[in-house]
C-alpha positions, 0 to 999 in steps of 0.5 A: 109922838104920843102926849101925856094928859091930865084933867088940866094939861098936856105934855110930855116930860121924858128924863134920863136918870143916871144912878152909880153904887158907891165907891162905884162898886161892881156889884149889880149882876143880873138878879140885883138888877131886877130887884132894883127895877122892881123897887122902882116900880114899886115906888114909882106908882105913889109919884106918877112915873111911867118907866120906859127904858132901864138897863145896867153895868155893874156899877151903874144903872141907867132909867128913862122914865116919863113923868107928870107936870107935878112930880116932885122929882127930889122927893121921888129920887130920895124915896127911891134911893133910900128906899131900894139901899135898904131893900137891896142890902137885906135881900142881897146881904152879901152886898155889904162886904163891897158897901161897909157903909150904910148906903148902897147908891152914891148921893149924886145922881145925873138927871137929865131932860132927854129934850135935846135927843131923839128918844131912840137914840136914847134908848139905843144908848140904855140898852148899849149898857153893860156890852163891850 
């Protein structure tokens, strides 16, 4: 097991991050998908997030990720959310016929510390999304 460090500290904070479309709409296909994992990306940089696993269903989306000791994991959710809602529905317009409202993503959102499994089963989980 390979620990994270910082100038003062070390650890290794792995979270399981469940996020559903409103209304749990079917609307995430493949190219959606990327878009939402690039916006991740993206965001993730300014809150010391390290991706390890994302994979969907067409309603839902499913991220392993690591992150520091001092991420603000509420301002780091919200800066997400909002930030890819926007993005997604101006690059994706077609979207808005299934979301008439101005979100894309539900308010709630399932966070879990992934301590109480083996990150593999994990993964294996994740990478099962999406398959009958």
């Amino acid at each position: 097991m390979e620990l994270d460090r910082n100038q003062h500290s070390v650890y290794l904070i792995n979270y399981h991050l469940v996020m559903v479309v409103k209304y749990r709409r079917k609307v995430i296909n493949d190219e959606i998908f990327e878009y939402l994992k690039h916006r991740f990306v993206v965001v993730r940089q300014a809150y010391g997030i390290n991706l390890q696993e994302w994979n969907h269903d067409q309603d839902h989306v499913h991220v392993l990720f690591r992150a520091t000791p001092h991420t603000e994991m509420a301002k780091f959710l919200n800066a997400y959310k909002s930030s890819s809602s926007r993005m997604v529905k101006k690059q994706f317009p077609e979207i808005k016929q299934y979301l008439w409202e101005s979100a894309f993503w539900t308010q709630s959102y399932c966070l879990i510390s992934t301590g109480g499994a083996p990150l593999e089963v994990v993964k294996r989980y994740i990478e099962s999304q999406g398959r009958k």
